[in-house]
N, C-alpha and C positions, 0 to 999 in steps of 0.2 A: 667711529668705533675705536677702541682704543688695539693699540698692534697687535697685543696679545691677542686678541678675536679673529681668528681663522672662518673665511664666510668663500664663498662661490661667489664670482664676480662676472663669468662669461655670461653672457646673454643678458642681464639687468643693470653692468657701474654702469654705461652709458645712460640709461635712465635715472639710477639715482644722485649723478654727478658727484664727480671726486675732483679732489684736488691732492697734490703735491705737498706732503709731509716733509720735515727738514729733514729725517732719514731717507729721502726720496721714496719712499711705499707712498699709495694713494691713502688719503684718506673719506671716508664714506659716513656719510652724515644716515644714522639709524634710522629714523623715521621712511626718511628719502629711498633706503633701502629695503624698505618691509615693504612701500605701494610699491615700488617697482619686482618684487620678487610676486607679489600677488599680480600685476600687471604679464609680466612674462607666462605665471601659470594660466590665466586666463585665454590668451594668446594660443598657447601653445596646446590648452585643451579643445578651443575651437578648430582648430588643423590637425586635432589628433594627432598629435606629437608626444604626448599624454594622457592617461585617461585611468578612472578611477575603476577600481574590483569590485565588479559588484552594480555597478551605478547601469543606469539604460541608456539618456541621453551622452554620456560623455563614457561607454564603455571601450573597451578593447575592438578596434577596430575591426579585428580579424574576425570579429564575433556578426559585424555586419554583413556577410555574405552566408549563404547558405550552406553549412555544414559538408554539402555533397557538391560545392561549386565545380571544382576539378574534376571532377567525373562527369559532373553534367553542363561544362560549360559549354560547348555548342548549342544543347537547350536554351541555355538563361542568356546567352548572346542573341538567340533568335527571336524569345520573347522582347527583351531590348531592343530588338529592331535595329542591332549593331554588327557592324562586321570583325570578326577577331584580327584581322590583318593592321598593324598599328598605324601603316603608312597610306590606307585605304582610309581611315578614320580621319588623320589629319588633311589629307586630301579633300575627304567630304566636308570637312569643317573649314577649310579655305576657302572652297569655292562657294560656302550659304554666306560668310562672311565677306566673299567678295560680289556675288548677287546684291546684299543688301544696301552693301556701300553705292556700289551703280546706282540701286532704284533710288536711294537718299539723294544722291547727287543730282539724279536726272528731274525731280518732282521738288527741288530745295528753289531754285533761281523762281520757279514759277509758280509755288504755293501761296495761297494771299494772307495767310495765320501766320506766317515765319519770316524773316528779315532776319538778317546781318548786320549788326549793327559795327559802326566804328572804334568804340569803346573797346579799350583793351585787349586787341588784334583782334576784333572781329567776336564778338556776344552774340548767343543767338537769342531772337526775341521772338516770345511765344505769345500769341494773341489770346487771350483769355477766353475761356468757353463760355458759349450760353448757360444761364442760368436755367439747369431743368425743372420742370414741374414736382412739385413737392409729394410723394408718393402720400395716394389716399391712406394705406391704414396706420401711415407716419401720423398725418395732421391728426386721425381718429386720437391715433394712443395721447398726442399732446394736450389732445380735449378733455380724457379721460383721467388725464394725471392733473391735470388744472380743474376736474373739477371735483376732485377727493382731499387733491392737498394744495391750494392756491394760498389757501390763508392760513395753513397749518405756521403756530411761530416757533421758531426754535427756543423756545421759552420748555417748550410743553416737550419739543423732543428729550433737549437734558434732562427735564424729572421725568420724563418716563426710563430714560437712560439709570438715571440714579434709583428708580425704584425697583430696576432689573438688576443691577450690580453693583448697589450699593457704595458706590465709589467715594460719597463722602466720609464714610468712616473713616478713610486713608487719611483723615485731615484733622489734626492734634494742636491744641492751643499751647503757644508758648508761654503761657502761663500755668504756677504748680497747681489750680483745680478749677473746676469750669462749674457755672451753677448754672448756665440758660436749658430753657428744657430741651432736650434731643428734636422734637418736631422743629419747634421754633429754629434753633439750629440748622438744621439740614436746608429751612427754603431759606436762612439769610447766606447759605454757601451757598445753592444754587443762584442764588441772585448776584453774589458776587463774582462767583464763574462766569455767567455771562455775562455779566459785566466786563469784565478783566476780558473776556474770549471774544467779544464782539466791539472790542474797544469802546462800549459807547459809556463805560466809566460809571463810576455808584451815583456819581450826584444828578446825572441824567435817572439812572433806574431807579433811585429814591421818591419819583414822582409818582410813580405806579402806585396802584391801588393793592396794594399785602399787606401794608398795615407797619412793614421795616425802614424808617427815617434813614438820613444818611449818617447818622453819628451810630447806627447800628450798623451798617454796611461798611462803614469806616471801622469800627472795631473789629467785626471779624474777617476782614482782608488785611488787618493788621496782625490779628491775633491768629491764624491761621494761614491766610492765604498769602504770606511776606515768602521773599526771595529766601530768607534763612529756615522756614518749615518747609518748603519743597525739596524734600530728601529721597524721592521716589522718584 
């Protein structure tokens, strides 16, 4: 950025990295500074350190507790199943935390699914689970989908596609006037989409039975479908 540009740098130069200008100021590469001001805000919206007016997921945190909390918090501690004393709390959360650790420790040397391995002070290696049985009305649905659409080809999905939202219209010959008829037109785009979109190329779908050679699929993926008419 150039010095005249006045920006907030606590919390994101470190991510957009700077260097040392001959006036000794940093200098801050723009780009590098936009992701990391977006990165910080994301951050700091997840921890509610910010939050938007108005919005639900990421609103005003104070807005998360119940309007009457203070007055009724003895209630809503009791519903929680928590005790209000802070040093009662962390107490109870040490000792589940140190329960667990013991029972880890005590069932780890003699579990037959787990090992320690020597790799990189000690990996822990997890024995892969049995393979469960395939829930019945899963294999049903799999049946039922392979036998409505097993052979459906996505030939037929695009032009149904295209006859729903007309998407070839979008596509304008780089040439000043066009004289093929519109029908005709529209299945040699379709055929060149998919061709182009399923990599298998015009001179493979030229074989197909529509009646469009390759020196017609070659025109209109020239005349249409080139890298310099894609302006959308």
């Amino acid at each position: 950025m150039q010095p005249t540009n006045q920006c907030p740098c606590t919390g994101c130069l470190a991510q957009a990295g700077n260097s040392a200008g001959a006036d000794g100021h940093p200098q801050v590469d723009r780009v590098a500074y936009k992701l990391a001001v977006l990165q910080t805000v994301r951050d700091n919206l997840h921890c509610k350190e910010m939050w938007v007016e108005g919005a639900k997921r990421y609103r005003n945190p104070d807005e998360d507790l119940p309007q009457d909390f203070e007055m009724q918090r003895d209630a809503y501690y009791q519903d929680l199943q928590q005790p209000r004393d802070v040093n009662e709390f962390i107490a109870k959360t040490q000792r589940e935390m140190t329960q667990a650790l013991e029972q880890f420790n005590r069932g780890l040397p003699t579990h037959r699914k787990v090992t320690i391995t020597d790799a990189h002070n000690g990996w822990i290696s997890l024995t892969p689970l049995e393979v469960q049985p395939e829930p019945e009305h899963l294999r049903r649905l799999k049946e039922e989908i392979n036998r409505r659409w097993s052979i459906l080809p996505l030939l037929d999905i695009l032009k149904e596609t295209d006859f729903r939202l007309r998407l070839t219209r979008h596509f304008h010959s780089s040439a000043s006037r066009e004289t093929l008829d519109p029908i005709e037109l529209q299945k040699r785009l379709l055929l060149g989409l998919y061709a182009l979109g399923t990599n298998l190329g015009i001179e493979r779908i030229a074989y197909g039975e529509h009646g469009a050679s390759y020196f017609d699929l070659h025109y209109v993926r020239r005349k249409f479908l080139s890298a310099a008419r894609s302006n959308w």
